[in-house]
Wavefront OBJ file of the C-alpha trace (Angstrom):
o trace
v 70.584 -143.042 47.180
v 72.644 -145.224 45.208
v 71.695 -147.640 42.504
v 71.626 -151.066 43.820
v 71.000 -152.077 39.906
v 74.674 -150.571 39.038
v 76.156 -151.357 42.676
v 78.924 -148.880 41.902
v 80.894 -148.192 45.370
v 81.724 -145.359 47.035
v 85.171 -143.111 47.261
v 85.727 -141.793 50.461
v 88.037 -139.044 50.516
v 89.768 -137.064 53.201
v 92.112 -134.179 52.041
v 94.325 -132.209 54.168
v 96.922 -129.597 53.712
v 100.359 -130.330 53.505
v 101.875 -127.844 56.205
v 103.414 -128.290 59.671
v 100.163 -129.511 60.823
v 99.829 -132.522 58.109
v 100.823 -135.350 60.301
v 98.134 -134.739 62.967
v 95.367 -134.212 60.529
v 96.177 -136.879 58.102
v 95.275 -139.184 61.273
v 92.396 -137.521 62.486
v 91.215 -137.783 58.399
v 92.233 -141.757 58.831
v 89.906 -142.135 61.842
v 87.234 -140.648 60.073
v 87.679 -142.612 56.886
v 87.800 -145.679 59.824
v 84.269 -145.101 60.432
v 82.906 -144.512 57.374
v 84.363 -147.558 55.945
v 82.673 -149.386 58.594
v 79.390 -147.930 58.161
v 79.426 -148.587 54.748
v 80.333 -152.365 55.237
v 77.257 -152.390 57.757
v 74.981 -150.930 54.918
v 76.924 -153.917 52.309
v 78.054 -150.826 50.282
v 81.813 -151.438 48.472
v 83.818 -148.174 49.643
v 87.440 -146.903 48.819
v 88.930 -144.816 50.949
v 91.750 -142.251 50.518
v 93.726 -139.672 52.448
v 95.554 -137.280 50.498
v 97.910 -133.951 51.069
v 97.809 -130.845 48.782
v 98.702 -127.517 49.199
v 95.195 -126.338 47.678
v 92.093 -128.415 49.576
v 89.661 -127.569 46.170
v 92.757 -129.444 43.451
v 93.485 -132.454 45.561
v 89.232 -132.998 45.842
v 89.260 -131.953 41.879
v 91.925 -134.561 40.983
v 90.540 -137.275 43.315
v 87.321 -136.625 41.124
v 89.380 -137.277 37.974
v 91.039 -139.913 38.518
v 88.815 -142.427 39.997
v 86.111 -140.678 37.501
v 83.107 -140.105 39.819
v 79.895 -139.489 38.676
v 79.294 -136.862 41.817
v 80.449 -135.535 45.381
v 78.485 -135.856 48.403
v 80.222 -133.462 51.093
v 79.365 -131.673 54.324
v 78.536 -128.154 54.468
v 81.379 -125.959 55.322
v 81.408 -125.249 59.108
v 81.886 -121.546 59.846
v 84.265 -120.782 62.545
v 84.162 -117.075 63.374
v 82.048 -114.363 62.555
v 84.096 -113.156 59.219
v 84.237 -116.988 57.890
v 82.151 -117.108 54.766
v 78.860 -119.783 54.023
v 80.732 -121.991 51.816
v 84.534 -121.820 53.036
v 87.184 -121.369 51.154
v 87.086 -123.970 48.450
v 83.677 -124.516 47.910
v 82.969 -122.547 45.245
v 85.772 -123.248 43.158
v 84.695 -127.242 43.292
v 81.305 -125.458 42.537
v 82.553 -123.483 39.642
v 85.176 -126.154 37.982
v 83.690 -129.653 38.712
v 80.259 -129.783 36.135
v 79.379 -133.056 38.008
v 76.641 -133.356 40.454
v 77.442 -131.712 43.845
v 75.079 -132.335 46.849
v 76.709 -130.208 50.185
v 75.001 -132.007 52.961
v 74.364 -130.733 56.751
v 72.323 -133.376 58.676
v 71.814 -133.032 62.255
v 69.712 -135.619 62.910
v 69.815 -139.405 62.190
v 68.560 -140.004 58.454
v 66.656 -142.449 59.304
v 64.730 -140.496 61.536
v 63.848 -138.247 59.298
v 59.776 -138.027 58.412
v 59.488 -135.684 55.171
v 61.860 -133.746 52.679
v 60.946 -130.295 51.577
v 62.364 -129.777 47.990
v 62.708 -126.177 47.290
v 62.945 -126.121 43.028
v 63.912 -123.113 41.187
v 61.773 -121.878 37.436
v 63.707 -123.472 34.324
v 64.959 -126.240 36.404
v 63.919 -129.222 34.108
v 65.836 -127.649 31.638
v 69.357 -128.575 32.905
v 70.606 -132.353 31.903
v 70.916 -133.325 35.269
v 67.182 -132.754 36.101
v 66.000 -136.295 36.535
v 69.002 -137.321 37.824
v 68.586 -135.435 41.523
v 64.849 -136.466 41.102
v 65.909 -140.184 41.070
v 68.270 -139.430 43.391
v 65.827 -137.818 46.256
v 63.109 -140.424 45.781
v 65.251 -142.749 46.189
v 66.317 -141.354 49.349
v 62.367 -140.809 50.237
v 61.735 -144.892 49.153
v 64.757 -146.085 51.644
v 63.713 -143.855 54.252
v 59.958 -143.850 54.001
v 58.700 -140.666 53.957
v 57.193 -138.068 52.282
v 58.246 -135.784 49.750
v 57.373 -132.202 49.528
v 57.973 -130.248 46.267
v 57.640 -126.242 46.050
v 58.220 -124.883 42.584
v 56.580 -123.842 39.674
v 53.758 -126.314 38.425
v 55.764 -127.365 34.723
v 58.712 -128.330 36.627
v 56.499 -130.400 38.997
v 54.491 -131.868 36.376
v 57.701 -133.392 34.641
v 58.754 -134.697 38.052
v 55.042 -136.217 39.314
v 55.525 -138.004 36.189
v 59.248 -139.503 36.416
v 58.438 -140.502 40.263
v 54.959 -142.263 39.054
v 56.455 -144.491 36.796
v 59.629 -145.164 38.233
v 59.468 -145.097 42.153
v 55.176 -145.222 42.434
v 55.679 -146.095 46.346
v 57.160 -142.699 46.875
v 54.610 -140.781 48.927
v 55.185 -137.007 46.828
v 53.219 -133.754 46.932
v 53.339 -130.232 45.289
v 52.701 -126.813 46.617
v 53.217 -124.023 44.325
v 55.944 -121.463 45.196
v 55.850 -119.443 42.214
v 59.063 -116.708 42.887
v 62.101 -117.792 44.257
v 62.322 -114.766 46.860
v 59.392 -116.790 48.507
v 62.082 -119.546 50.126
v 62.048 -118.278 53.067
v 58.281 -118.592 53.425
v 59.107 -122.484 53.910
v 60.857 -122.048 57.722
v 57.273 -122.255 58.854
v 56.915 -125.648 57.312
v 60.814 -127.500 58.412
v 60.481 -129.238 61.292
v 63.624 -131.174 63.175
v 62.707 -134.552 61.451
v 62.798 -132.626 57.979
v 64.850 -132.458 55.070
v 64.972 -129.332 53.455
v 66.331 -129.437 49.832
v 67.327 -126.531 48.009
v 68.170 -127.080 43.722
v 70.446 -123.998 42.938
v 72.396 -123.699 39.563
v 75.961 -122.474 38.669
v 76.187 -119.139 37.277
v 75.786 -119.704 33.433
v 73.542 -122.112 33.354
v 69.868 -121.618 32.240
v 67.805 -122.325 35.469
v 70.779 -119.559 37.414
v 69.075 -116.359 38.366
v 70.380 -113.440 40.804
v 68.447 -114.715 43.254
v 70.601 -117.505 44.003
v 73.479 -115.077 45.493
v 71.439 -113.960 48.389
v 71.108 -117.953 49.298
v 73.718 -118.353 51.875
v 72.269 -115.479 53.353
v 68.935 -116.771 53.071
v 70.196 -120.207 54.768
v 71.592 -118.373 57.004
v 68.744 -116.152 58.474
v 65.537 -118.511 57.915
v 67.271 -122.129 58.290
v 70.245 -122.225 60.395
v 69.481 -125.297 62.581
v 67.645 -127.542 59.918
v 68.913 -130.961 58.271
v 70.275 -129.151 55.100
v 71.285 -130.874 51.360
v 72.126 -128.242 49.007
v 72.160 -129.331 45.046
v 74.070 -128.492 42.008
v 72.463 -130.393 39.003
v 74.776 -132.334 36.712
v 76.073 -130.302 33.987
v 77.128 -133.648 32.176
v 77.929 -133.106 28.287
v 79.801 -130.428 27.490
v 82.639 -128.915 29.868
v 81.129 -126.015 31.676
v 83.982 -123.803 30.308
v 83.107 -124.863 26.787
v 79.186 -124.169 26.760
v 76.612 -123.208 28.515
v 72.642 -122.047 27.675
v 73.653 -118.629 28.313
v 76.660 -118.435 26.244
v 76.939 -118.302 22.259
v 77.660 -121.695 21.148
v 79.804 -120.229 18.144
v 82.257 -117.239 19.071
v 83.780 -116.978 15.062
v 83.836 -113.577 14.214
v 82.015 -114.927 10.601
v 79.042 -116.852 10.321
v 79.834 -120.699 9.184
v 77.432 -119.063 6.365
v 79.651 -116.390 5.383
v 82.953 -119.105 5.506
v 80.836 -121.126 2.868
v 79.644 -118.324 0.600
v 83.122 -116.677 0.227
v 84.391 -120.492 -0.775
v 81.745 -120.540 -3.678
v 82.560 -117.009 -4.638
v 86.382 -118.341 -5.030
v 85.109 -121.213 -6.623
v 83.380 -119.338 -9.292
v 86.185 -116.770 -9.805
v 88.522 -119.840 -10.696
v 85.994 -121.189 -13.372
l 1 2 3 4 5 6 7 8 9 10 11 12 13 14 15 16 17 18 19 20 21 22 23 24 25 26 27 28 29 30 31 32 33 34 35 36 37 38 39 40 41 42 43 44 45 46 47 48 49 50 51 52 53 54 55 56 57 58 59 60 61 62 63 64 65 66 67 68 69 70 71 72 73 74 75 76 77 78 79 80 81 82 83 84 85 86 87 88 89 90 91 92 93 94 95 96 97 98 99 100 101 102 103 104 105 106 107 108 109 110 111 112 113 114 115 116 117 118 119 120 121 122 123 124 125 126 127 128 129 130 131 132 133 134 135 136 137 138 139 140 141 142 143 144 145 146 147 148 149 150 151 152 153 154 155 156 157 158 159 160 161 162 163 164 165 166 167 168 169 170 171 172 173 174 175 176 177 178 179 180 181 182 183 184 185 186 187 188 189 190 191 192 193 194 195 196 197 198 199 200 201 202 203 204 205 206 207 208 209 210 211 212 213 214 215 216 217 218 219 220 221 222 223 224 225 226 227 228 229 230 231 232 233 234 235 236 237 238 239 240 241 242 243 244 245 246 247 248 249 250 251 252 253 254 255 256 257 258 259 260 261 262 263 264 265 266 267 268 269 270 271 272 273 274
């Protein structure tokens, strides 16, 4: 899903923690780096790798991010272990919550290139968040290289905004709409996934205007109705403004007076000085 117009490469990055067990797993992250590296100079894609310690798995991933500035992370989904192991592990959601880049969390069982048709699952208010066209260009892509269909279920503004964008910029892409008009209708879809599917689910942080409630009972959800399908859940871009300086939800001025009130009591001193 990369842009072969900006042919930016890729960062890999395998982060482990630095206890008694470092040594091992630093080499089992090198091995793994070993492959990807290679399977990136099959698909003549420029990749970086890195293998990092840190005693906190979410800061060494957050500082990575900084410091080679990446425009998103791509990562798996977090692999429970035992039954009181949470959905997204332990340092998920602070990646989630701190990093207002675009996250994708990724769980593909089968080969991607065998893959036949991607199911989009797109929450109301979506188009609203900055990053909207940029996971649109991003999964049509994906559909173009791949050559299959695209499947959107959402609300018919949303989908009217993205028939539009994938017309004019990627008008091979085979893509289709079928309304879904409440979010607590995702799990209606499990009928429709299939083992050569991609299922596709747009969430939002909390804050942000397309977030609803809804969204907490996901991993649940994903749980329950999907557990064995080829999985890529997405986090918009928040680009712009830090998420801890402004979102939709939150007043973009928290003075206690008014930038009117600051001006009129200026005048009023003005005029008391004439």
């Amino acid at each position: 899903m990369r842009s072969k117009r900006l042919n930016r490469g890729l960062i890999g990055l395998n982060v482990v923690y630095d206890d008694i067990n470092s040594s091992r797993n630093r080499k089992e992250g090198r091995n793994i780096l070993e492959r990807a590296m290679a399977t990136a100079i099959s698909a003549d894609v420029r990749m970086q790798t890195q293998s990092r310690l840190s005693t906190n798995i979410a800061n060494g991933i957050k500082h990575a991010f900084k410091e080679f500035d990446a425009s998103e992370i791509i990562m798996g989904l977090h692999h429970r272990t035992s039954p009181n192991d949470t959905f997204w592990g332990a340092y998920t959601p602070s990646l989630i919550s701190e990093i207002n880049r675009q996250i994708m969390i990724c769980r593909v069982r089968k080969p991607l290139n065998t893959l036949r048709r991607i199911h989009v699952a797109v929450p109301s208010r979506v188009e609203f968040e900055p990053g909207f066209y940029r996971w649109v260009e991003h999964l049509a892509r994906i559909a173009d290289n791949l050559g299959c269909r695209m499947v959107f279920h959402g609300r018919m503004k949303a989908w009217e905004l993205i028939e539009c964008f994938i017309h004019n910029r990627h008008p091979e892409v085979r893509a289709e709409f079928k309304e879904m008009v409440h979010w607590k209708d995702l799990p209606t879809l499990a009928a429709d996934i299939h083992d050569d599917h991609l299922l596709v689910v747009i969430t939002a942080r909390n804050g942000t205007v397309s977030y609803k409630p809804a969204f907490e009972r996901l991993p649940m959800e994903l749980t329950e109705y999907f557990p064995e399908c080829n999985l890529m859940i997405v986090y918009p871009d928040q680009h712009g403004q830090p998420q801890d300086v402004m979102t939709f939800t939150a007043p973009q001025r928290q003075d206690s007076e008014s930038a009117y009130t600051t001006v009129l009591k200026w005048i009023n001193g003005f005029r008391n000085k004439i």
